[in-house]
C-alpha positions as CSV (number, residue, x, y, z in Angstrom):
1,X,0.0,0.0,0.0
2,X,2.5,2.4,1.1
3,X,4.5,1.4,-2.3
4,X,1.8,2.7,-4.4
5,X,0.7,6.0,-2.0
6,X,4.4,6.8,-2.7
7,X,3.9,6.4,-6.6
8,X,0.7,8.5,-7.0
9,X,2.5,11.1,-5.0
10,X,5.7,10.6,-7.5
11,X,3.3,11.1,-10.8
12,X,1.4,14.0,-9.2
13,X,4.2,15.5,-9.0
14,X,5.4,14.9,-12.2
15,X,2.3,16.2,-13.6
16,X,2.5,19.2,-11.5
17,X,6.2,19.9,-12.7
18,X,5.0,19.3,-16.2
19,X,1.9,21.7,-16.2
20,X,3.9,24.8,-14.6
21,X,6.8,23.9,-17.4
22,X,4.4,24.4,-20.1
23,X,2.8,27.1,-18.5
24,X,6.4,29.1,-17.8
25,X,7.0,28.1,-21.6
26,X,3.3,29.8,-22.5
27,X,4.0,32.7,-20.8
28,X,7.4,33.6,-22.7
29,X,7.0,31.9,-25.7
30,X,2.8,32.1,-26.1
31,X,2.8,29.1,-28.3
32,X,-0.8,28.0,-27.3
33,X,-2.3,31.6,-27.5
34,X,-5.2,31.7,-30.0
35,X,-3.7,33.5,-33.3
36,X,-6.9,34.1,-35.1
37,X,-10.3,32.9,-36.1
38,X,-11.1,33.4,-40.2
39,X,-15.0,33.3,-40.5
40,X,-16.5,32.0,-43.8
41,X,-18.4,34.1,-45.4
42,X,-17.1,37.1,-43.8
43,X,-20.3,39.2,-45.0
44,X,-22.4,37.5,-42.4
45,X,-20.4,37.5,-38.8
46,X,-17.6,39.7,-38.0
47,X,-14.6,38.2,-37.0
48,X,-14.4,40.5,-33.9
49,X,-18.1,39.1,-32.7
50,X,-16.8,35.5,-32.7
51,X,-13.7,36.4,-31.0
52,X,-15.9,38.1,-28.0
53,X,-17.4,34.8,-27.6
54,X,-14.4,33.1,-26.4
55,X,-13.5,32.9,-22.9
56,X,-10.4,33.9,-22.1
57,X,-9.0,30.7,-20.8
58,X,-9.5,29.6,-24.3
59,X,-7.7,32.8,-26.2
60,X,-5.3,31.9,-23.9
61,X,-4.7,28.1,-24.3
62,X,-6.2,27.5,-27.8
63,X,-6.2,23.4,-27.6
64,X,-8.8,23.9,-25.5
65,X,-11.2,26.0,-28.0
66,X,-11.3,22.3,-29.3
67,X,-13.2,20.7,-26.2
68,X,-15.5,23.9,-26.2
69,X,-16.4,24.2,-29.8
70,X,-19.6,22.8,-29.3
71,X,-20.5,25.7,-26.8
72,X,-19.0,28.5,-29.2
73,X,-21.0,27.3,-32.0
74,X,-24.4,27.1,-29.9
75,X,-23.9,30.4,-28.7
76,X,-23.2,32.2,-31.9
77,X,-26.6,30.0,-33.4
78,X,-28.2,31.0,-30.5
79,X,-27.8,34.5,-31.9
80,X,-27.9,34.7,-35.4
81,X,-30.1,32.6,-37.7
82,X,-27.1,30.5,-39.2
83,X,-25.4,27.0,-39.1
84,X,-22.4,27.1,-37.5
85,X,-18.7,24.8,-38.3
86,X,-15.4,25.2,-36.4
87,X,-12.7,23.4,-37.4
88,X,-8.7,23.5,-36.7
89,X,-6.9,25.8,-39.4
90,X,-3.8,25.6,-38.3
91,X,-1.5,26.6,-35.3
92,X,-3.8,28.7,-32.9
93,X,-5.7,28.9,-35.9
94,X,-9.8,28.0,-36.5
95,X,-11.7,28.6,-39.5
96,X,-15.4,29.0,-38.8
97,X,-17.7,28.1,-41.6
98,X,-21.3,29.2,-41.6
99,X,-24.2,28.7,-43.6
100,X,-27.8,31.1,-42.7
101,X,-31.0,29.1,-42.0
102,X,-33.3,29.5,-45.0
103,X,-36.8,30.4,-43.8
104,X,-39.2,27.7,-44.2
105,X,-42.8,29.2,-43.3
106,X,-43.4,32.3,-41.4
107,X,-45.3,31.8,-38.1
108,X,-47.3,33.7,-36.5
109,X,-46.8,33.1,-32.6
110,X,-47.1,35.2,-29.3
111,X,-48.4,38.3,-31.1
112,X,-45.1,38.3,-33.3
113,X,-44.0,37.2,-36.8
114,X,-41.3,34.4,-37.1
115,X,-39.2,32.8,-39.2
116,X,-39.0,28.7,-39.1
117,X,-36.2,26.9,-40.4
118,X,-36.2,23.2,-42.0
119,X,-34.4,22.4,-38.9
120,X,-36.7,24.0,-36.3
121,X,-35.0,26.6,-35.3
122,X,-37.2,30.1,-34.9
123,X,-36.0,33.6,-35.4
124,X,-37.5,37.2,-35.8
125,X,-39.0,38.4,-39.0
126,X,-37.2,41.5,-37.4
127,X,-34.0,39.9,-36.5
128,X,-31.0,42.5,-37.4
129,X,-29.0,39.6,-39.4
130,X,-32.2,39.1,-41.7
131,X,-31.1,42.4,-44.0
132,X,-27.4,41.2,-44.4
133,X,-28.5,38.1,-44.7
134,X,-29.6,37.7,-48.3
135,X,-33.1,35.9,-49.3
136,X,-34.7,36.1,-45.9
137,X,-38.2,35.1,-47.6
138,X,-39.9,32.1,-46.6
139,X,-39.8,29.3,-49.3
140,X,-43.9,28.3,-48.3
141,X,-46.4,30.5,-49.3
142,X,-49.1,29.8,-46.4
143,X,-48.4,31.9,-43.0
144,X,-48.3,29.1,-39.9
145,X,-51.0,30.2,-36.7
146,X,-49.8,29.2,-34.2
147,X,-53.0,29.2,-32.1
148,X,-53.3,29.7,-28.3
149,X,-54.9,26.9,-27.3
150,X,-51.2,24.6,-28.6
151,X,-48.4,24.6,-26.0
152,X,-45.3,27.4,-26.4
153,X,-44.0,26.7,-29.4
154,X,-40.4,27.0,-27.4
155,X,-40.2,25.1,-24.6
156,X,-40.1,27.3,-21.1
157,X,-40.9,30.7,-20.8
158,X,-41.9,32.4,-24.1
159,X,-39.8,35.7,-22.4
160,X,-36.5,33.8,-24.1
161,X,-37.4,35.0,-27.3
162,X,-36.7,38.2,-28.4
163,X,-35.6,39.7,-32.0
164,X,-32.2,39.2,-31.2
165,X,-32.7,35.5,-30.3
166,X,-32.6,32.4,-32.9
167,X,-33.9,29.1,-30.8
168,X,-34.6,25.3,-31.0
169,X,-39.0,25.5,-31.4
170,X,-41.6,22.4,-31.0
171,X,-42.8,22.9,-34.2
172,X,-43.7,19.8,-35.7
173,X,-41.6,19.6,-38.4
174,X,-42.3,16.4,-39.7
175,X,-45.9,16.5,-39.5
176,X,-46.0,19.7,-41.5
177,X,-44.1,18.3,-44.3
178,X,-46.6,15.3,-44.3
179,X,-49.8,18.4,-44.0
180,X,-48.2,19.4,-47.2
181,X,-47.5,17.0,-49.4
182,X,-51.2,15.9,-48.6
183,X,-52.4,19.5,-49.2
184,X,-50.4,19.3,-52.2
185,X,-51.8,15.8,-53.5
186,X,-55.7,17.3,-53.1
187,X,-54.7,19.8,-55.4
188,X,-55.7,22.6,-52.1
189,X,-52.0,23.6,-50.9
190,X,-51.5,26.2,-53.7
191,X,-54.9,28.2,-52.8
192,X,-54.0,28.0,-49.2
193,X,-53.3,31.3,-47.5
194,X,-52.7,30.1,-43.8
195,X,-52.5,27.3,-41.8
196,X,-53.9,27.1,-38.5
197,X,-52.9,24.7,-35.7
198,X,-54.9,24.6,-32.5
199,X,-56.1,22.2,-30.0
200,X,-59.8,20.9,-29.2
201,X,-60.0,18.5,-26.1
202,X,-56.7,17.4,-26.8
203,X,-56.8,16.6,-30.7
204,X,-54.9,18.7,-33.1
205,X,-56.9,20.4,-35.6
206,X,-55.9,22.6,-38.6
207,X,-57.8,25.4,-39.7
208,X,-57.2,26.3,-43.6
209,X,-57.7,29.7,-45.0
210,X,-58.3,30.5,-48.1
211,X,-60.0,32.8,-51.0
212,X,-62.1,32.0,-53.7
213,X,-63.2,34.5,-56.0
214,X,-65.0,36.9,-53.3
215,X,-65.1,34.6,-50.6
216,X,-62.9,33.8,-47.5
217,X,-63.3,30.0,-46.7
218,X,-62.7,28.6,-43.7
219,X,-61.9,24.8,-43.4
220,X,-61.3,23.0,-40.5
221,X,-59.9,19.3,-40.5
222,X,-58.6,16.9,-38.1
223,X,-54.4,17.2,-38.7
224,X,-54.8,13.5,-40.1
225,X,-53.9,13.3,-43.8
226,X,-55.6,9.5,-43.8
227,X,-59.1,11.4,-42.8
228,X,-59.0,13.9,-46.0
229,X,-58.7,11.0,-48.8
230,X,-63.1,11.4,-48.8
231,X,-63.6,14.7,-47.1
232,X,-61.7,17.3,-49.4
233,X,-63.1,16.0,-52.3
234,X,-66.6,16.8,-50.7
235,X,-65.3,20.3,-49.7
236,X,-64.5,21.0,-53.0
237,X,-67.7,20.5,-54.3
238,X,-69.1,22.6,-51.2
239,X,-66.5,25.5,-52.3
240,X,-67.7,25.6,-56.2
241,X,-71.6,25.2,-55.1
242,X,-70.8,28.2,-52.7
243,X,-69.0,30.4,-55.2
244,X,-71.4,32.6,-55.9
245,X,-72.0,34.1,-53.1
246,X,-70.1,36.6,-51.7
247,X,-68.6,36.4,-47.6
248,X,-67.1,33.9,-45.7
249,X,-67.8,30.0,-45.6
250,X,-67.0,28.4,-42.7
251,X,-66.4,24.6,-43.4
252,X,-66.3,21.7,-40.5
253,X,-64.4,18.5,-41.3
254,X,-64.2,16.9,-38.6
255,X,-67.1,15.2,-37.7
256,X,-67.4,11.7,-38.8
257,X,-69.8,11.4,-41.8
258,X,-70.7,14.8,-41.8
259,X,-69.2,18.2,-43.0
260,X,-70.9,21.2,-41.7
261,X,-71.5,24.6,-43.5
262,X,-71.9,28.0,-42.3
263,X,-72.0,31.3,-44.8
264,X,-71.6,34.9,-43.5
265,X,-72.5,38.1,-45.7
């Protein structure tokens, strides 16, 4: 026992000798100071923003930049609507390759306009990067609703976003690739000016705005594409019988069996 006490204590110390070598070393010589951080494209972050990001133990001895990369690149996503690379360049050297978020849909949320990425990240429609950041449009024509009666659409307190914030949302993603491409296959996506998602008793619900001729039609479905195979074709019908007049028609899908109408001058 007392064999091995005495050769931990040797190797601690050996390790201790070693650590303030290569610290004397770093403080005369700086050979693991960070050098310099290139950012590609250099149109989008300044170099001198990423470099404020680092902590100082890091500017001082770069090798550990590597263990913390993760955290430098969350934080700068965190803040601007991009996706974010480091890799090793060199010497004390990093290269930071970023590529922005292309809008997906625009949400409505909160009382504020948003931006959704493929990803599911949210931004500001207001969001100070959008104007250097070129093609801020989203790519879908419909405008998302994200209705009150759904849970935050990021998780915790809706205070954390701000313009200035780009964060992880709940948006379904998935399923709203699946809406569309059902939308799409009933021939109804294209007319569609919003999308609606709410909550009634616990079953999600989409509500579908659109315009024909002088009317505003409502259409609310179950968000279940395997329920729309028989009822959109009826809706259709109910849309063209409708046209005439002039208001809104409100349409109700989701009763078994049934679709109920309601017309407003």
């Amino acid at each position: 026992m007392g064999k091995m006490i005495k050769k931990f204590l040797i190797g601690l110390l050996l390790v201790a000798v070693l650590t303030g070598s290569l610290f004397r070393l770093e403080e005369r010589f700086q050979l693991f100071r960070l050098k310099g951080i290139e950012v590609q494209p250099q149109a989008i972050i300044s170099n001198k923003k990423v470099w404020d990001q680092i902590p100082k133990r890091d500017k001082r001895l770069w090798p550990l930049l590597l263990f913390h990369r993760r955290e430098l690149t969350k934080n700068i996503m965190e803040q601007v609507p991009v996706s974010a690379r480091l890799e090793l360049a060199g010497w004390g050297y990093f290269r930071l390759k970023v590529t922005p978020l292309t809008p997906w849909f625009m949400v409505f949320w909160n009382g504020s306009e948003w931006y959704l990425s493929l990803d599911g990240r949210v931004w500001s429609v207001h969001h100070e990067m959008n104007s250097v950041i070129l093609h801020q449009e989203p790519r879908e024509g419909p405008i998302l609703v994200w209705n009150e009666t759904m849970y935050d659409l990021v998780s915790g307190s809706s205070q954390r976003m701000t313009k200035s914030s780009v964060l992880v949302s709940r948006a379904p993603v998935e399923k709203l690739k699946m809406w569309k491409e059902s939308l799409q296959s009933l021939g109804f996506y294209d007319d569609i000016n919003s999308i609606m998602i709410l909550q009634n008793g616990g079953t999600l619900l989409l509500e579908l705005m659109m315009r024909k001729d002088s009317n505003t039609v409502k259409i609310l479905v179950p968000a279940s594409p395997e329920e729309w195979e028989y009822t959109f074709p009826a809706i259709r019908e109910i849309i063209m019988q409708t046209g005439s007049k002039s208001g809104e028609i409100y349409i109700d899908g989701t009763y078994s069996g049934k679709i109920l109408v309601r017309t407003e001058n």
